[in-house]
N, C-alpha and C positions, 0 to 999 in steps of 0.2 A: 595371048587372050585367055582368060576366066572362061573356067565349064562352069556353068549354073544343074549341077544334079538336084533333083525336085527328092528330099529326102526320104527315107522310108518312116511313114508312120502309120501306127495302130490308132486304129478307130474305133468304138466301142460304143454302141446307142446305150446310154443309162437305162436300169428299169426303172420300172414307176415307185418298187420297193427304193431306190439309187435316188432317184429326184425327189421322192419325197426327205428323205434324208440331208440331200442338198439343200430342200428345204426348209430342214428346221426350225420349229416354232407356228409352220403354218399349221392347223387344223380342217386334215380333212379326211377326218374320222367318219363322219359321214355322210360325205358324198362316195366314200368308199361300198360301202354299202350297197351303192348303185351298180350294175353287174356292169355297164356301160361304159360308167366312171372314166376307164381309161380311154376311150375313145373322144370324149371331151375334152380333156384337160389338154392347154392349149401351146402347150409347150413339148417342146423333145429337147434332149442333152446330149449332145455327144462328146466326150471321151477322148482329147488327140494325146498319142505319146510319140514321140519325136526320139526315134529309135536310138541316134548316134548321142545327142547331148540329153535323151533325160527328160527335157521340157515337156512335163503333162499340163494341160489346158483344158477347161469347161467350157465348151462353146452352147448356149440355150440358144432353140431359134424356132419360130413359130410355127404353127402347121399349118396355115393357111397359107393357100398360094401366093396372094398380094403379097407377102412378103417372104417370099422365095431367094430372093437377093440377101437375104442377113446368112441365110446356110453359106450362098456361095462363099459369102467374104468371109465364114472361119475355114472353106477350106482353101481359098485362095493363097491365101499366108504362106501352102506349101507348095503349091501348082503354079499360081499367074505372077507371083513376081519372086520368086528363091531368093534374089539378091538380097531381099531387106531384111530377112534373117540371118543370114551372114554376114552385111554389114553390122547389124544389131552385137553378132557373138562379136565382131573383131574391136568397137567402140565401148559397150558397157562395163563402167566399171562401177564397184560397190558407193562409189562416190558420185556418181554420177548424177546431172540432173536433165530427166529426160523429158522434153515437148514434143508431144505428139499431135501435130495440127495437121487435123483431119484425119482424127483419129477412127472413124467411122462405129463398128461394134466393137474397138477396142482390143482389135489382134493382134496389135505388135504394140500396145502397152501392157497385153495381160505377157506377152513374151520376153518384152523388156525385163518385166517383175520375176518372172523365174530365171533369169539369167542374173538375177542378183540387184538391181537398180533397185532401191528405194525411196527415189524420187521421181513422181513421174507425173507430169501435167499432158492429160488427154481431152484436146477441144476438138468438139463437134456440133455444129450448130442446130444441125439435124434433129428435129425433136423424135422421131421413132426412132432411128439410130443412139440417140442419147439414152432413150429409154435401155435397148438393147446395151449400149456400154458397160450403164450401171449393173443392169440384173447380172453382166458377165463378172465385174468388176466384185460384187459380194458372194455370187456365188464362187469364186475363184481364193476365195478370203484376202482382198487384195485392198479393204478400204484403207487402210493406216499407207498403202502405196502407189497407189494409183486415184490423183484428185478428179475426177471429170468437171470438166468445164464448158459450160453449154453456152458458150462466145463464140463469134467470131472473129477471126484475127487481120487486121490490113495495115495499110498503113497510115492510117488517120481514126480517132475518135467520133464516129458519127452515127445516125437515127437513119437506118437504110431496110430497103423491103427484101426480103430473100426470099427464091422459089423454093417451096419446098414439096417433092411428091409424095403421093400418099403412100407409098412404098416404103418398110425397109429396107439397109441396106443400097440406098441410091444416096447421089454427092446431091449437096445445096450450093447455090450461088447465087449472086445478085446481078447476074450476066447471065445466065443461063436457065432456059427452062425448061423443065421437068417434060420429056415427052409424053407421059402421062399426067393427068390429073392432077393439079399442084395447087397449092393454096400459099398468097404471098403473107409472108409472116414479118414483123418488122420486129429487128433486133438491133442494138446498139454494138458496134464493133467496136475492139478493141486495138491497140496499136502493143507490141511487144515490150516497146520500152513505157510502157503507160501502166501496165499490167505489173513490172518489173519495180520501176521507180516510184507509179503512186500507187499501186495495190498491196504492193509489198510482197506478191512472189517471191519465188527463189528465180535469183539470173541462173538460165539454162545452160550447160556445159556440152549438151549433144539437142540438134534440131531436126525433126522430119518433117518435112511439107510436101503435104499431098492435098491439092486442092483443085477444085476444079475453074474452069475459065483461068482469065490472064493474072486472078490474083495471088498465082505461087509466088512472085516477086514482087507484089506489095509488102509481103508480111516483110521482107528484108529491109525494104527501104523505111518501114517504123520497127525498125530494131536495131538501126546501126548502132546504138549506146548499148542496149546490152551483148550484142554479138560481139564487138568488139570486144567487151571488157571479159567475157567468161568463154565465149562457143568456143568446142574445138574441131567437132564436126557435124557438118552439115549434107543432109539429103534432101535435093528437093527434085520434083516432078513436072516439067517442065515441059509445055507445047512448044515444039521445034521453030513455032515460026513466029513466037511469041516474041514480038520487038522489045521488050521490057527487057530481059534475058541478059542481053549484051551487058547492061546498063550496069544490071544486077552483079553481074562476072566481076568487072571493074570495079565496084566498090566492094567485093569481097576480099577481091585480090589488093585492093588499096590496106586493109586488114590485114594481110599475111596472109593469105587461104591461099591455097595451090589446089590443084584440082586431081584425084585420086582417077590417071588416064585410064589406069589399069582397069578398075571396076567402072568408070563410066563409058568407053568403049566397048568393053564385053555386053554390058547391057546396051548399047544403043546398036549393037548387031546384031543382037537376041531377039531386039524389038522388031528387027528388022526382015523379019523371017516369020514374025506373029503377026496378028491383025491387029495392033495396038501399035504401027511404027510413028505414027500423029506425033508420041509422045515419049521421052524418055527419062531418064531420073539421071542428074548429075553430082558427083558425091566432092564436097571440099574438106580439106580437113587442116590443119596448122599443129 
């Protein structure tokens, strides 16, 4: 079995001298002025460097409480799930084409990008989350590498309502509603091979799916044409008792894909000792 060590990193709040700079081009000459100034502005930056390989990242993330969940998910990256930066160093290469579906504020496409990938498609359907994405995404200087894409992905082409809450940093779903306050937003889904063959993407070479409800195994079953012809590995997040799953396996495995026992055991007794054992992440690779 795989130890998952939660890495050592330095954390560093930006000044407001630091964000303003990150800023570039905004003018705020004077609101400076206002002795106050800092105590408004609505944003904090922090800072991660990722002691052993190097990876520094700009995490922005609100001050208001409502959206208390966008902090978490830059520092979860190193704390609630270790494995998918380690998968992430053992899969990317310089050639790589990276889908990040469910990409939420964009933590493991801004991480993909400094491990050297310059191809990175990050969908989130989430509208404050997407907002978040982006702002991490330029302030990171990451736009020529990391596309956001504010789709969602299933297995059919279709006009459907999604919950979304008013919350940064929480999942979207068309099954599942927002324990707080949600407002249904209608978006057209996309299918993998649709996105691939009639939008004219790039076919992805590495896929991560992190979705909420049962449609982590939709996005498969509208992407066997491009899975087939380019993935070579796959991580997806999977509800254990999720009927679809089995189905999913099968036609992966009908592809060549083997299932990587070593890291997906580790993590499904990891999970199992947390208060997330609901769910766990299964890694294929060919």
């Amino acid at each position: 079995m795989m130890t998952f060590n939660k890495p050592d990193v330095q954390i560093r709040q930006l000044s407001i001298e630091e964000i303003q700079e990150v800023y570039n081009g905004f003018n705020f000459e004077k609101k400076i002025k206002d002795p106050d100034w800092e105590n408004f502005f609505p944003w904090g930056i922090e800072e991660r460097i990722e002691t052993e390989t190097g990876v520094k990242i700009l995490f922005a993330y609100p001050k208001d409480m409502l959206n208390h969940l966008v902090r978490g998910r830059s520092q979860s990256i190193y704390k609630k799930e270790p494995w998918t930066t380690l998968w992430l160093q053992n899969v990317i290469e310089k050639d790589s084409v990276f889908y990040d579906i469910g990409a939420n504020c964009g933590q493991y496409s801004l991480y993909a990008s400094q491990l050297g990938c310059d191809s990175i498609y990050a969908f989130e359907p989430h509208v404050r989350n997407f907002g978040f994405l982006v702002d991490n995404i330029v302030m990171n200087d990451c736009s020529n590498v990391i596309f956001p894409m504010n789709v969602p992905v299933s297995d059919e082409v279709s006009y459907k309502i999604w919950n979304q809450g008013m919350r940064g940093g929480e999942g979207v779903s068309s099954e599942i509603t927002s324990k707080n306050k949600s407002v249904k937003t209608r978006l057209v889904q996309e299918t993998l091979d649709n996105l691939v063959y009639k939008h004219g993407l790039q076919s992805p070479t590495i896929l991560k799916i992190d979705v909420d409800g049962t449609n982590d195994t939709s996005i498969i079953d509208g992407g066997w044409k491009c899975i087939g012809a380019s993935v070579k590995h796959i991580m997806i997040e999977v509800f254990k008792d999720n009927p679809r799953f089995e189905v999913a396996k099968e036609l992966l495995t009908g592809m060549g894909f083997k299932i990587n026992h070593e890291m997906t055991d580790s993590v499904y007794e990891y999970r199992q000792n947390s208060n997330r054992g609901g769910q766990t992440e299964i890694f294929f690779e060919r």
